[in-house]
N, C-alpha and C positions, 0 to 999 in steps of 0.2 A: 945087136948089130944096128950098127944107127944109119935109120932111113935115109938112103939117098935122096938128096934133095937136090934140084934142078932146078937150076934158078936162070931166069928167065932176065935178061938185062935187055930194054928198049929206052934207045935215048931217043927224044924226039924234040927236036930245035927248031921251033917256027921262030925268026925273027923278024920282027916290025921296027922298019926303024934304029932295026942293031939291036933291039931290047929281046929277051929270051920271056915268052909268056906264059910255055908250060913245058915241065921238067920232071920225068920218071926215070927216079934211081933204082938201081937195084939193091933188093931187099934178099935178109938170109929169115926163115921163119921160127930158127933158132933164138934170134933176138926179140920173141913176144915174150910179154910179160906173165909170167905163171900165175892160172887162175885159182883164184881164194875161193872159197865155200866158207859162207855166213852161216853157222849155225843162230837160227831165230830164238832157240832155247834159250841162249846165253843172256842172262840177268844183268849183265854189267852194265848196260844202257837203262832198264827196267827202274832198279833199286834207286836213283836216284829220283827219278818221277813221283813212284811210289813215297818215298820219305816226305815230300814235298806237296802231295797229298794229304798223307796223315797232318803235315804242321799245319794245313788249311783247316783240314776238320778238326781240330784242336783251337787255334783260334778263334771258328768259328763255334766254337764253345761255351769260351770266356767271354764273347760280345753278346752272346743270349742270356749270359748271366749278370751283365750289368746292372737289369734292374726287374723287380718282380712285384706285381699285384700280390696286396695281403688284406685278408678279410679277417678282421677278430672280432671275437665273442667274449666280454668278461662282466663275472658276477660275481658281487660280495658285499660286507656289508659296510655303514658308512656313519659314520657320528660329527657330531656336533662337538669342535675343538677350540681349545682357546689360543691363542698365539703358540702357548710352550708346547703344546700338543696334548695337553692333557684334556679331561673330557670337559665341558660346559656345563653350571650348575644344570642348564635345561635339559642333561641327559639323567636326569630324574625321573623325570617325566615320559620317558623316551624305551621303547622295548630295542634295547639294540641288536638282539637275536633276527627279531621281526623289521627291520631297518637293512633295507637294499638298496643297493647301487647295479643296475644293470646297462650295458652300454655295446653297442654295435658301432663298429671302424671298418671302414674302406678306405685304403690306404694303400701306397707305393712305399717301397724301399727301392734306395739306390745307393751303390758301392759310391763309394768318394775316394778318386785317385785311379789306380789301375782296378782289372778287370778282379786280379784277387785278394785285393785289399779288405780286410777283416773290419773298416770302417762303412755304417752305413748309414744315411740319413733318413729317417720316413719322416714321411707327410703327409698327410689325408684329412676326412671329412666324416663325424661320426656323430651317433645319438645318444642321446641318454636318458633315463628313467629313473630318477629317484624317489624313495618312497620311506618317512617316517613312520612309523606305527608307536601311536601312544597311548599311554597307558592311565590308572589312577581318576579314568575317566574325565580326561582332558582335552581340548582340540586348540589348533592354532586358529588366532582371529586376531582382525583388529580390535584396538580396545573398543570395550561395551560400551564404555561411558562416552564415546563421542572423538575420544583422544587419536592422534595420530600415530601413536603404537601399536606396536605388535605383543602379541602373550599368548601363552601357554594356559585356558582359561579352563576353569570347571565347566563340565557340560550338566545344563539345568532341565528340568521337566521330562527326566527321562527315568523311569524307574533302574532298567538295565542298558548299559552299552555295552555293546560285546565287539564293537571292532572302530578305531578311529585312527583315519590314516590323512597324510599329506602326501601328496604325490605332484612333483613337477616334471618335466622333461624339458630340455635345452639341447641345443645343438654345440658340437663339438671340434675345436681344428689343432690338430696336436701338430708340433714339431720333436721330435726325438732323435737322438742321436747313439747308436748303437754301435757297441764290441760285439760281433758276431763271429764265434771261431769254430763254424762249420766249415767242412772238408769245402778248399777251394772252386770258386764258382756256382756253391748252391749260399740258398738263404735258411733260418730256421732249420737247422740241423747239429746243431752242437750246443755248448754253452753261450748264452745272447745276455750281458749287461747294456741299459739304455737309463739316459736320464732325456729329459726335456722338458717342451714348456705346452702347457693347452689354454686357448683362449675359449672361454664359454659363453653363449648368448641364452637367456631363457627366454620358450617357448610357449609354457605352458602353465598354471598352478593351480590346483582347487585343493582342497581340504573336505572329507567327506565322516559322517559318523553315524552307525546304524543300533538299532537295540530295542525294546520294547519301553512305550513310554507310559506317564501314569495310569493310562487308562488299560495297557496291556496288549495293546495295538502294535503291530510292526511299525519301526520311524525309520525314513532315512532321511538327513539332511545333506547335500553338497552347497558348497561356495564354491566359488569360482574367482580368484582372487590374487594377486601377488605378493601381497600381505607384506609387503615394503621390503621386499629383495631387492637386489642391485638386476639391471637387467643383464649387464657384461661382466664378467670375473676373469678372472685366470689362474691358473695350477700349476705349481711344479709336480713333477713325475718321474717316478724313479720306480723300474724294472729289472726285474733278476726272472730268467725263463733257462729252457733246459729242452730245446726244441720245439716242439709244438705247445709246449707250457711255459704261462709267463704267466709270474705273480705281479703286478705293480702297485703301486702306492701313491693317492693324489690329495694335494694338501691346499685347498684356494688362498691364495695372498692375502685378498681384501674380504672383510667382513662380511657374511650371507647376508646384514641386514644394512637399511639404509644406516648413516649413523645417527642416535639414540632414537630409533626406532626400535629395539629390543633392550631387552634385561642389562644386556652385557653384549660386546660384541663376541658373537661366534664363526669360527672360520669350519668350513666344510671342510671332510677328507674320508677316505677312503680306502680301502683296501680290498682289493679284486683277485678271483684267479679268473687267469683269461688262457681262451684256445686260438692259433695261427696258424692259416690256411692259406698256404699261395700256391 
């Protein structure tokens, strides 16, 4: 039974002027608008927010992955080469089991292009410790006789030598340029090829050799000497790794020694496994 409804009509006509200022009509309560009930459950406003959340934490992903601190560790050993790569008559002389190459890098990597570009370039600043050990009872020096060369000399007035080493260190600034095809937006996680170039400055050289001499005494002698090396060189470098492992390969352009200050010219190189840590 539909509520009677009483409706109530007041007309009221104040005129100012002939103008009508206020005007009530009469109204039926049958013509309100039927009320909606919101349910707050309803996702359909929700899911789009949400979606548009996830695309921020996702991009905000890919921009922490454009570039990443890397710290490596590699060691191996290193011989005395000639232009074709093959070894140096002076690796006669040479224990090249006992012949290290040790080297510590602090270095960045950075994606080139977008965020998941498999291209990367590193660059950093690193050390290194080389170390000949020779044999045949021989040590590096400049020539005896007064001469501006360098040689591989018999070591005299010693009965026994039991250890004779060259050890230089030099500072290190590589450029590489790396395939990296770890799962998008990490570094070091998949298969990593890299070639580039390294410029070398040395820092350091002596030549040392220890043993019992005629009298049966313990000897040790150190130089301290650069025994006519170059003091700037450069390396090309070529790496194959497999995530946290990378073997490389470093091969100097210009001769280790000034020129004809040595035998022959010898070019340094190397072969490293190294560990990366970022």
């Amino acid at each position: 039974m539909k509520i009677l409804t009483i409706t109530f009509s007041l007309g009221l006509s104040l005129s100012v002027f002939g103008t009508s200022l206020i005007k009530i009509n009469p109204f039926n309560n049958d013509s309100l608008p039927p009320i909606t009930v919101v349910d707050h459950t309803d996702t359909t406003l929700a899911a789009p927010a949400e979606e548009a959340w996830e695309l921020s934490d996702l991009d905000s992903l890919f921009k922490g992955a454009q570039k990443t601190f890397v710290f490596e560790w590699h060691i191996g050993s290193n011989r005395l080469l000639k232009n074709n790569f093959s070894d140096a008559s002076a690796m006669e002389h040479v224990n090249g089991w006992l012949s290290i190459e040790n080297r510590f890098l602090f270095s960045q990597k950075r994606r080139l292009g977008s965020n998941a570009s498999p291209f990367q370039l590193q660059t950093g600043l690193g050390f290194s410790g080389t170390v000949f050990s020779f044999k045949n009872e021989r040590t590096i020096s400049k020539d005896i006789l007064g001469g501006s060369g360098t040689g591989l000399f018999p070591i005299f007035n010693m009965n026994t030598v039991w250890s004779s080493n060259w050890r230089y260190t030099h500072l290190n600034v590589p450029v590489m340029l790396h395939l990296d095809l770890s799962p998008k937006g990490t570094f070091n996680e998949g298969l990593n090829i890299g070639v580039g170039l390294e410029g070398r400055m040395r820092l350091a050289s002596s030549a040392a050799y220890s043993g019992r001499d005629l009298d049966g005494d313990w000897f040790t002698r150190t130089t301290q000497s650069g025994f006519n090396t170059r003091i700037l060189n450069y390396a090309i470098l070529a790496q194959a790794g497999y995530k946290k492992v990378k073997l490389t390969g470093r091969f100097e352009r210009i001769p280790l020694f000034r020129e004809g200050a040595f035998e022959e010219d010898v070019f340094l190189g190397s072969l490293t496994l190294g560990f990366s840590f970022n």
